[in-house]
N, C-alpha and C positions, 0 to 999 in steps of 0.2 A: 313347839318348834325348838329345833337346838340349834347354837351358832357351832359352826366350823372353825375353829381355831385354827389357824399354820402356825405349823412347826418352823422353825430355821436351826438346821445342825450345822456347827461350829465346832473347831477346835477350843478346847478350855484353855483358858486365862487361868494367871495368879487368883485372881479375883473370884475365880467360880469355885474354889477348893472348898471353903464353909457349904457354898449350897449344894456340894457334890456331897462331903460327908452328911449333911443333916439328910438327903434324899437315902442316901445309904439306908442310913439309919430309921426313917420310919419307914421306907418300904419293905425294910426287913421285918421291922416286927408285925407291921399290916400281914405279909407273908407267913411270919412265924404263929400268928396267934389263930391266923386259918384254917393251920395245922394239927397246931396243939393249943385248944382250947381250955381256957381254963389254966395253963399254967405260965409260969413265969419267963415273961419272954428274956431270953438272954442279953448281954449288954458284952458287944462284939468289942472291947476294947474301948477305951475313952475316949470320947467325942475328941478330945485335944489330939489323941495320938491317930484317928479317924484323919483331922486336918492339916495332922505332920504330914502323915500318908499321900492325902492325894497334891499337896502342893508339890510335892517332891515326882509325885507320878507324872503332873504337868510340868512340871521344870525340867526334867529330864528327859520326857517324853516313854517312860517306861510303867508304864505301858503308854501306849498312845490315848490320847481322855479326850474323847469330844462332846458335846452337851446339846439340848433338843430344850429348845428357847422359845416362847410363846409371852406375846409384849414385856420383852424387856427381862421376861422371869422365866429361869433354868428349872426344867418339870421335870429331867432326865438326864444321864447320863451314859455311855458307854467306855468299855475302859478294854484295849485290844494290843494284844501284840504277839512273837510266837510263841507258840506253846513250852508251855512248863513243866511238862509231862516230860518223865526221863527216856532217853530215846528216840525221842522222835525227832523227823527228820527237820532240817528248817524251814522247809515248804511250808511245815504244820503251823496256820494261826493258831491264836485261843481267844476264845471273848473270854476275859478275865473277869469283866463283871459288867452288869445291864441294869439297871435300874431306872425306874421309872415311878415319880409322884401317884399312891394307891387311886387319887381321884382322877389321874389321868389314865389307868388300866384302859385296854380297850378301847381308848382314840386314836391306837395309831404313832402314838410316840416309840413308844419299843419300835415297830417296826421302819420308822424313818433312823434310828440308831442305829438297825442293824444294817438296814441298808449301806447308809454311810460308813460303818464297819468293816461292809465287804468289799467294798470301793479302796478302801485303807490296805485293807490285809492284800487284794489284788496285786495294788500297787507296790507294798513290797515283797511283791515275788512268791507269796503263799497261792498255795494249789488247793488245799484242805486247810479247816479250821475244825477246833473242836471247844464245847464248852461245857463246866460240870454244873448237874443241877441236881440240887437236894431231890431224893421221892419226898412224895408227896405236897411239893407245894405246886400244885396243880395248874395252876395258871402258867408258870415259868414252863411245866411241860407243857404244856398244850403249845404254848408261844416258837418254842424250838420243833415243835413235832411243825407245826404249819409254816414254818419256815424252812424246811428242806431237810431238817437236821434227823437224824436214824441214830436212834438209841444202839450204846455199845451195850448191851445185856453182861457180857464177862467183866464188866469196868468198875461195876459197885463195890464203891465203897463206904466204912466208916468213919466220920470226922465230929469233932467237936462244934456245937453251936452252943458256947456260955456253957452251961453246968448238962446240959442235955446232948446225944450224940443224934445224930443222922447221918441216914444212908445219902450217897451223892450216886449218881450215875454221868457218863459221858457222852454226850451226844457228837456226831461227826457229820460233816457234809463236803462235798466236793466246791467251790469256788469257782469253777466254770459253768 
């Protein structure tokens, strides 16, 4: 028998920035090590400069950071605002970044994020959003494929993850 946990998504607090970076932080390497087995998961910058980051993302609201809370304790986060991509227009969102606790995969938490997400980006006036997602960590695709989102195929690129690169690709969706 499984219990049903609810979610409650919330705008982040001062207060949530530690448990935003540390989820950062081990569902990347859950994610990374998925990937590339066997090697040395990369280390995205210092946990300290991880929680300069997102205090200053919720204090300023830039990006916009809301969190996906199950009694009392943040499993998730979303971090949204417009796109960062050169050119484009302001209509254009971006999920800047989604993350969610590797033991919460698959209950549902990503998807009450992104909902919330798109409620957000709606409401200030985006038409489209778009978000980059490494190849190969399978799960984040599959997550955006079943969420509406159409791979930009011309969009890959390469970026650094720690001492290792990886391809990203763009995914796009319409907001109505």
């Amino acid at each position: 028998m499984s219990l049903i946990t609810s979610t409650e998504v919330r705008p982040a607090i001062l207060r949530d920035a530690k448990s935003i970076a540390e989820i950062r932080t081990r569902s990347s390497q859950a994610a990374f090590k998925a990937v590339f087995p066997g090697e040395a998961v990369p280390v995205g910058g210092t946990p300290e400069h991880s929680l300069v980051y997102w205090r200053e993302a919720i204090e300023y609201s830039e990006p916009q950071v809301l969190v996906a809370v199950q009694k009392s304790t943040v499993v998730g986060f979303v971090g949204f605002d417009r796109s960062r991509d050169p050119k484009t227009p302001n209509t254009m969102g971006e999920i800047w970044a989604l993350y969610v606790e590797a033991e919460q995969w698959g209950q549902g938490v990503g998807l009450a994020l992104w909902d919330a997400a798109r409620e957000g980006l709606i409401y200030e006036g985006c038409t489209k959003v778009s978000a980059w997602v490494p190849l190969g960590f399978e799960r984040a695709l599959r997550f955006f494929d079943m969420a509406g989102f159409k791979r930009e195929m011309t969009s890959i690129k390469t970026v650094p993850m720690g001492n290792t690169r990886v391809e990203e690709i763009r995914f796009k969706r319409d907001l109505s």
